[in-house]
N, C-alpha and C positions, 0 to 999 in steps of 0.2 A: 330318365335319360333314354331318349329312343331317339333312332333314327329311321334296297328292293328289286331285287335282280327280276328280269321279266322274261317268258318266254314268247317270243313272237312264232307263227304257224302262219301257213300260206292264206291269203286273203278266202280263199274260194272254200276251205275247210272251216275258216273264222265264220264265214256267212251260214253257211249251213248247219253248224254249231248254234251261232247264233238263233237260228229259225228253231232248233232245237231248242234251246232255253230252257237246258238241265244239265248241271252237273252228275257223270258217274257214279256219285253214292244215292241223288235225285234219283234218276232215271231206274237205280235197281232197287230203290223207296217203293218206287212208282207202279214196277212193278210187281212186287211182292204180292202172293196169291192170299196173302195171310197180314193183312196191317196190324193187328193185334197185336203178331208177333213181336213188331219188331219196336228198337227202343224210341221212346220218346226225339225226338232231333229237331233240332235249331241248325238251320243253315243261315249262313254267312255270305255275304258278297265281298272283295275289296280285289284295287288293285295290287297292292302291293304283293310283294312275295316273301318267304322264308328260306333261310339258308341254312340255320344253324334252330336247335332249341338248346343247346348247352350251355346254360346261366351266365357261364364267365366267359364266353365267346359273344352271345348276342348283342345286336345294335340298332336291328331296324325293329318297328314299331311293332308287328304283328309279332313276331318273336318275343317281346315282350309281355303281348298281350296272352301266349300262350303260355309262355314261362308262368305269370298273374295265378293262372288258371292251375299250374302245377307246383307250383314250388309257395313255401312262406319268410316272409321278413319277420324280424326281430318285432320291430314293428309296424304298425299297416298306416295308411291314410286316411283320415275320418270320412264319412259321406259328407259330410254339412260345407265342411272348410278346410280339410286335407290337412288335418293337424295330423299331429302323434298320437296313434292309439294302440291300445295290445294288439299283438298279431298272434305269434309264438310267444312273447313275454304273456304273464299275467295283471301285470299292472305298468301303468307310466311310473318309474322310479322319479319321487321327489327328496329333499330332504326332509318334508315332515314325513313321509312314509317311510325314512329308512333307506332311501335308493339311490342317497350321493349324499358322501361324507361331507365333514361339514370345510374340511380344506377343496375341496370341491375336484379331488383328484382320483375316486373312487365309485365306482357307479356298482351298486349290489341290484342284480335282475329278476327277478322269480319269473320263471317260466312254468308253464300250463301244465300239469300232472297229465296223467294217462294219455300224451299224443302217440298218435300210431304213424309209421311210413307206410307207402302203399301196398307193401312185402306183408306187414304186420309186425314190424320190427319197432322198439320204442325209439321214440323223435324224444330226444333230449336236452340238456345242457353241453352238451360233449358236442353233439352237433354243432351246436353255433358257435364254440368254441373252436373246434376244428374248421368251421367255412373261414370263420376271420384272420384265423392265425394262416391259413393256403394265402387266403388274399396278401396278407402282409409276408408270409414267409419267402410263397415264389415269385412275390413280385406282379403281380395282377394291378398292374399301376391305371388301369380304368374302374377298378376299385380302391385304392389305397387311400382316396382324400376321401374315402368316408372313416378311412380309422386314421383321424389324425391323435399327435402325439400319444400315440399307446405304447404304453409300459409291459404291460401284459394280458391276456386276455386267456382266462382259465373257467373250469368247471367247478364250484365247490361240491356240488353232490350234481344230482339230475335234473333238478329244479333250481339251481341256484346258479346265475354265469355272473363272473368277476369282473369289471374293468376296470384296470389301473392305466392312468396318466400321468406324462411326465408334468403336465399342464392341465391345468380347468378348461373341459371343451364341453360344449353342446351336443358336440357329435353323436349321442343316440338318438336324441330327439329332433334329429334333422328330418330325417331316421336315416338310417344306412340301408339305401337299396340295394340290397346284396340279398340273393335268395339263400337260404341254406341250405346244406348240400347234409347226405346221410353220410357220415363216416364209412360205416361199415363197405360200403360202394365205394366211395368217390377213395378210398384211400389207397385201393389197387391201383390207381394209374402212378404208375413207375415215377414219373415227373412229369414237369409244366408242360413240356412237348407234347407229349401221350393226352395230356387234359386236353387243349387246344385243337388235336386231329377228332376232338370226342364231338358226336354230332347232339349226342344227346338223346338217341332213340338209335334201335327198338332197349328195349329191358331196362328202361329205365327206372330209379325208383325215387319217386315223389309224395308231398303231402297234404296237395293239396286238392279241391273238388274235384276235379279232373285229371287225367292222364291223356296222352296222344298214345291210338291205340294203331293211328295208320297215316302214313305220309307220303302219297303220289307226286316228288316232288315236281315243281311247277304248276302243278295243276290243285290239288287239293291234301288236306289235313284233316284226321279224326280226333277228336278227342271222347270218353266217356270217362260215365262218373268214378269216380274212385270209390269201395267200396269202405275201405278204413278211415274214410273222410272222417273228422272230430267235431267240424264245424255245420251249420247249418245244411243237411242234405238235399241238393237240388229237387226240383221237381225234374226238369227236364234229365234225360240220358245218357244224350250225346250230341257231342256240336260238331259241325261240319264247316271246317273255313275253307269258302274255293276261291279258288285266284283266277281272276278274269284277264281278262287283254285289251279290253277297253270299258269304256263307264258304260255306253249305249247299253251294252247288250247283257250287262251286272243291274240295271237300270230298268229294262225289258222284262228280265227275270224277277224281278221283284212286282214291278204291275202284273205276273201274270201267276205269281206266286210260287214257283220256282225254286226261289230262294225269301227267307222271312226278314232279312236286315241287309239294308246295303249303309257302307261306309265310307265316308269321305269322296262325297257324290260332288262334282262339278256342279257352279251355281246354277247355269240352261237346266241343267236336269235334275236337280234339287228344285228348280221353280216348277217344274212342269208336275210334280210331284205334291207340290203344294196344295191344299182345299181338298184334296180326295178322301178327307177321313169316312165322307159318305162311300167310298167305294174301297176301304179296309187299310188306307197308307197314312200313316202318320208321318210326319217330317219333326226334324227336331235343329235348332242348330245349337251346337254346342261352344263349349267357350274358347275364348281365345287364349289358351295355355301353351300355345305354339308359334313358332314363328319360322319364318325364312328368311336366309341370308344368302348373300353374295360376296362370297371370302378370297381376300389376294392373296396368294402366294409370300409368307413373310419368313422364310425360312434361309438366311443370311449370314447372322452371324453365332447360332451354336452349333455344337458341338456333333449334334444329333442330323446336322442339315448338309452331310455330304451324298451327293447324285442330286440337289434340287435342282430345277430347271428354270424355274422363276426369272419373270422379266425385268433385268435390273433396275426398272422405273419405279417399281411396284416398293421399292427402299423407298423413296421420296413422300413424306406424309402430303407435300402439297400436290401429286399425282392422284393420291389415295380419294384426298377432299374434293380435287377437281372431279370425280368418277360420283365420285356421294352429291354434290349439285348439278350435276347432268339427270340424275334421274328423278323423276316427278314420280314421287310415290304414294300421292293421293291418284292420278290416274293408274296407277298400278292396281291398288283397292277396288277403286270404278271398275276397271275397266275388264280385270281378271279373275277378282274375288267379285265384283259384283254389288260392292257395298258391305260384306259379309268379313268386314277384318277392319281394319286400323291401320293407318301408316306406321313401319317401322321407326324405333331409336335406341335402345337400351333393349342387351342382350337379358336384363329381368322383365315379362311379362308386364303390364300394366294391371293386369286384371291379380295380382298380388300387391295391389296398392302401398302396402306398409315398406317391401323393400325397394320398390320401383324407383328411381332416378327421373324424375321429366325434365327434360334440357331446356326449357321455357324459351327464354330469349335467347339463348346459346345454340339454337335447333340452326342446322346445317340449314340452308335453303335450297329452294328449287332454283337455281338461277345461272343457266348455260352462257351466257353474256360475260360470269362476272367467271364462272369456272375457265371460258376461254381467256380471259384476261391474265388469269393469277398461272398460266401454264406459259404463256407469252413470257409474264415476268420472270420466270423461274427457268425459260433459256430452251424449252420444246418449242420449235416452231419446225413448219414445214418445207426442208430445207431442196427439194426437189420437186414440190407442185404437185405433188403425187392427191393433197387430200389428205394423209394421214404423218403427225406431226414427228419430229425424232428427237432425240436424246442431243441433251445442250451439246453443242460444236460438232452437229451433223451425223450422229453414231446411228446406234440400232432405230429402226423403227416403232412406233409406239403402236405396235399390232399384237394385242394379248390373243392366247386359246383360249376362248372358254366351253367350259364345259356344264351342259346342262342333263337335267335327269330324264330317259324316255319312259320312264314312268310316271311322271308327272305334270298332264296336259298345262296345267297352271305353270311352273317353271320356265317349259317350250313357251311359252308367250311372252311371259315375262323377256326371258332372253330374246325376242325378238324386239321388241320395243326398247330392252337395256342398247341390246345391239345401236339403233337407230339413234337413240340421244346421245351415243357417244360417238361417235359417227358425225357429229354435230360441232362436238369441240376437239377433233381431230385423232383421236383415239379410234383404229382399227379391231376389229372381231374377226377371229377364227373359230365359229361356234359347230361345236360337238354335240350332239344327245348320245348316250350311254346309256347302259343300264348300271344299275346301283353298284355291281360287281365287280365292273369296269372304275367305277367314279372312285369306290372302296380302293382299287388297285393300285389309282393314279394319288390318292389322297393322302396314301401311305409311302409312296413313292417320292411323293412330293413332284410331281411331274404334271404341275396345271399355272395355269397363271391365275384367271379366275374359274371358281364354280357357283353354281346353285344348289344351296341344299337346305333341310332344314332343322330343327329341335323339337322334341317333345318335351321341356326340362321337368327336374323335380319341383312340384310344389313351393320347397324351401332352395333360398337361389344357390346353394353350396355349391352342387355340382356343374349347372352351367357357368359358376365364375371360377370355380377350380380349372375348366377346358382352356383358360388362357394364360393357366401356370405355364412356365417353362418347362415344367418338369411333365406336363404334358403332351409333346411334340413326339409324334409317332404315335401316339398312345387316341385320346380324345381332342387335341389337339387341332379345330378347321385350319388352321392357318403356321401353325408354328410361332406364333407371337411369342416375342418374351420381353420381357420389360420387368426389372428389378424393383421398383417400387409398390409395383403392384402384384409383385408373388410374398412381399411381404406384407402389405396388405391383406392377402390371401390367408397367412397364417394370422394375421389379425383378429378378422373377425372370427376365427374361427376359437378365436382365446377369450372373447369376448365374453365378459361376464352378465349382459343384461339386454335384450332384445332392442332398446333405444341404442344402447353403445354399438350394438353391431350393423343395426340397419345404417348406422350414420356413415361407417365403415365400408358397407355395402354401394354404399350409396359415391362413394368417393371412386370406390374401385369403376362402376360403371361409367362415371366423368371418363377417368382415363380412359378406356376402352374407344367408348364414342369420339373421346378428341384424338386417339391414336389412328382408329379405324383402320384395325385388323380386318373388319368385312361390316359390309353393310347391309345391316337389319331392315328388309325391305318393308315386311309387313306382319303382323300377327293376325292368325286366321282361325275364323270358327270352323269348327268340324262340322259341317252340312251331314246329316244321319237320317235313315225314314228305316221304317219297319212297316210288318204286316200287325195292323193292330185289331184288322177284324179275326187274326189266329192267336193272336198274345196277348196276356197284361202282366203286368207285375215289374216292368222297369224301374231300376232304381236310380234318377239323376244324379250324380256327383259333379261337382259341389250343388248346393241347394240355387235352382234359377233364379233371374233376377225380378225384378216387378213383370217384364217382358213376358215373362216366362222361357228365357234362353240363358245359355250359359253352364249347362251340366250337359254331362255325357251320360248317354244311354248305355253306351259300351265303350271300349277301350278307354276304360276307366285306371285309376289307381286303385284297385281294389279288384273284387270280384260280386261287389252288390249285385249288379242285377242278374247276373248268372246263378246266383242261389235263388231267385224269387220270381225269373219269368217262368212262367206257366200258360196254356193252354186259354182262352176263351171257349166257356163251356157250349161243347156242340158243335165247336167249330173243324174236329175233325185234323185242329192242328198238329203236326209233328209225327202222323202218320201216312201219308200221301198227302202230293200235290195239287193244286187245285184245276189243274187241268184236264181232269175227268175222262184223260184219253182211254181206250181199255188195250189187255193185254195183247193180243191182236196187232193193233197198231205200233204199239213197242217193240213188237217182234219183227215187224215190218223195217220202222227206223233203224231199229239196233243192225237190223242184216247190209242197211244202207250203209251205215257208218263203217262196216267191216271194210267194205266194196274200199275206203279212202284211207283204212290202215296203212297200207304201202306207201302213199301217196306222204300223209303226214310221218312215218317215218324218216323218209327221204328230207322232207322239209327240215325237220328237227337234227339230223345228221349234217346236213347241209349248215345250218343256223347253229350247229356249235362249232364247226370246223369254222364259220366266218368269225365267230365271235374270238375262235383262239389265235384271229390272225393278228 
């Protein structure tokens, strides 16, 4: 489950930045009179940002990715096919192993003898006992539908953790994304408030390969290796994730070696990057386990939906459908992704074929002609000549806000083309770009009509079809939908005794969804990745690519494969200086330049958050 606040700096500091094409841990890499010294390092390119690393507060994707890197599950995702595998347990509990009674209401866990936290503290049974019971006791309800119907959840010794159920569930072998948290730590914070102000850093204590040892926020993250690590120990040191402000110049830095991976590259500059293996860049595209959607405002009639602002049109399924055949979302693919994704329908992935829903003959159409018709018959017409249609017997106009993300060039297009075909069958646009912080503010406010955003989901569809429970509004919640047949449902499959009986279950629950159209699933998109491969090897793809050879991730994976296993190309000089060969000299020279614009980008940045708290 992943979902990127951005810092903007005046254009003429960007440029010169830019020409520079080093991050501040780079550039004092770069300079170092002594490369030997210093640790092995892996830099990172991406747009996105971080806000939080505190397990049970994160939402956006790099957060996750760092969390990955620090913290452990009960249990993990396989590299081949993102099944269940040990992580912190020791074994997948079966019945013939002894790991679920035969009333199917008892799950017995063996967890991994001698784990260490990064203190040097024992990683236990008490621990994941204590994360589950936080989750379910104070109410952590963006974790709670991973522990459905739980009786109890206890320690029998150190190595031994209990589940009882009130009901036969699946539920560990979903697996429950939930990181674990150290007791001894996590049990000073007084209550759920004190958890939630927790950022997560500095003194934190983790177990997994890594730790974040520095956080400039907006700009850049450290992480190094953890020393008490139990599992495979990296070759590399230390990773470096820096946050850019645009692709070009994240883009830049990687052709010039700068930085050694860029992420989630735009397809113009994901192509231009293509065939260079001869000049050290490899390209990769990864699979479509993602998607974006465009969510209405459905927050009407609970309980939880007082201060919405939502446009009372936005009630009407046949409003919802007219907005879903206005848009052509094979030219969205074309035209945005590049050919590099699939047209949206079903909020499950396609590329997990067993649970997937395809709507065959039932697939909404492209067809603006027939969308302006069915909005005619249903009493929106344009009662003033204005162009934009109103509410049957002359009421509000049918002119939504929508909100899109300024972090995400792909989004901003989208919305301008969604803009344009609705525009077509009389539906008005008020469009916004934000940053994630903003969109996060308003989402939770409930104070949007539409927006753009999008999913990382789990593997296994639990948790993206839990977001359309009721009991999810405020919570993970795009839209506030609630609809009663389909949160029982929800508890269905989750009671489900046999992977046929659930997916069929699955598979129902998605029908409604699509025929409700809470939002609409525009498109599932490959993650576009390239790295320095004349400095690295040892990437590990998850899941295993397809005949293409696409379809796994090199990084921002469900795991931490290839961070245990990238390593150096011998001779290549990797992960100790850049490949820019400038000498000390000339860094002494930039660095006095860049002083010169300290004032200058202060002001900008003082300025740009006093606008953003307008």
């Amino acid at each position: 489950m992943r979902r990127a606040r951005r810092f903007v700096a005046a254009s003429a500091v960007l440029g010169m930045l830019a020409g520079i094409s080093l991050s501040s841990s780079a550039l004092a890499q770069s300079a170092s009179s002594s490369a030997s010294a210093e640790p092995l390092t892996f830099i990172i390119g991406m747009t996105n940002n971080v806000v939080t690393f505190n397990p049970l507060t994160a939402i956006e994707a790099p957060e996750y990715e760092v969390n990955g890197m620090q913290y452990n599950l009960l249990f993990g995702f396989a590299q081949d096919d993102m099944s269940a595998v040990p992580d912190i347990a020791a074994e997948v509990p079966t019945k013939e192993n002894g790991g679920l009674s035969a009333d199917g209401l008892t799950w017995t866990i063996k967890i991994k003898p001698g784990l260490k936290w990064s203190d040097g503290e024992p990683l236990t049974a008490n621990d994941v006992a204590y994360t589950y019971n936080l989750v379910l006791d104070d109410n952590f309800s963006a974790f709670t539908s991973y522990l459905p119907f739980t009786d109890s959840i206890t320690a029998q010794d150190d190595t031994t953790l209990i589940w009882k159920t009130t009901k036969p569930s699946i539920a560990p072998l979903i697996p429950p994304w939930i990181y674990i948290l150290p007791e001894h730590t996590w049990s000073k914070f007084k209550d759920k408030e004190a958890i939630k102000k927790y950022e997560g850093f500095p003194d934190q204590v983790t177990s997994g390969p890594f730790r974040v040892t520095e956080w400039n926020k907006d700009e850049d993250w450290t992480l190094e290796v953890n020393p008490n690590w139990w599992g495979t120990m990296p070759t590399i040191q230390r990773v470096i994730f820096k946050k850019y402000s645009n692709e070009e110049t994240m883009v830049q830095d990687l052709t010039q070696g700068a930085i050694d991976f860029a992420e989630s590259i735009p397809v113009d500059l994901f192509r231009s990057l293509q065939g260079k293996e001869d000049q050290g860049i490899t390209t990769n595209v990864g699979g479509s386990f993602s998607f974006s959607q465009m969510s209405f405002n459905q927050c009407y009639v609970q309980k939880d939906c007082a201060g919405s602002t939502g446009h009372p049109a936005l009630k009407d399924p046949t409003v919802r459908t007219a907005v879903e055949m206005a848009i052509n979302k094979d030219q969205l693919v074309e035209r945005i992704l590049g050919g590099y994704g699939t047209p949206g329908t079903t909020i499950v992935v396609p590329t997990t074929p067993f649970w997937h829903w395809d709507p065959g003959d039932q697939a909404i159409p492209w067809d603006i002609p027939g969308a302006n018709a069915m909005l005619d018959d249903a009493g929106y017409v344009d009662s003033n000549g204005d162009g934009i249609r109103n509410m049957p017997g002359g009421g509000e106009e049918l002119n939504f806000r929508f909100i899109v993300r300024s972090e995400s060039p792909d989004q901003i297009k989208a919305g301008k083309l969604i803009t344009g075909w609705l525009k077509q069958i009389g539906i008005g646009t008020q469009t916004t770009a934000v940053t994630d912080a903003k969109l996060i503010d308003a989402w939770y406010a409930l104070d949007y009509d539409l927006y753009i955003w999008g999913w990382g989901p789990d593997p296994d569809p639990d948790f993206i079809l839990s977001t359309f429970t009721t009991d999810q509004c405020g919570s993970w919640s795009d839209t506030c939908y609630s609809n009663p047949e389909y949160d029982k449902l929800y508890d269905a499959q989750r009671a489900a005794t046999t992977p046929d009986e659930r997916a069929g279950i699955v598979k129902q629950m998605q029908q409604i969804i699509y025929t409700d159209i809470p939002e609409v699933v525009l498109w599932y998109d490959n993650d576009l990745q390239a790295w320095r491969s004349d400095k690295w090897t040892g990437f590990q793809l998850q899941p295993t690519p397809n005949a293409d050879g696409e379809g796994g991730y090199a990084l921002f994976q469900y795991g931490t494969y290839s961070y245990e296993n990238i390593k150096p190309v011998t001779g290549s000089g990797a992960g100790t200086t850049t490949s820019s060969g400038a000498s000390a000299g000339l860094w002494i020279a930039i660095l006095a330049g860049i002083v010169v614009l300290v004032g200058i980008v202060v002001l900008v940045r003082r300025r740009g958050s006093d606008e953003d708290k307008a």
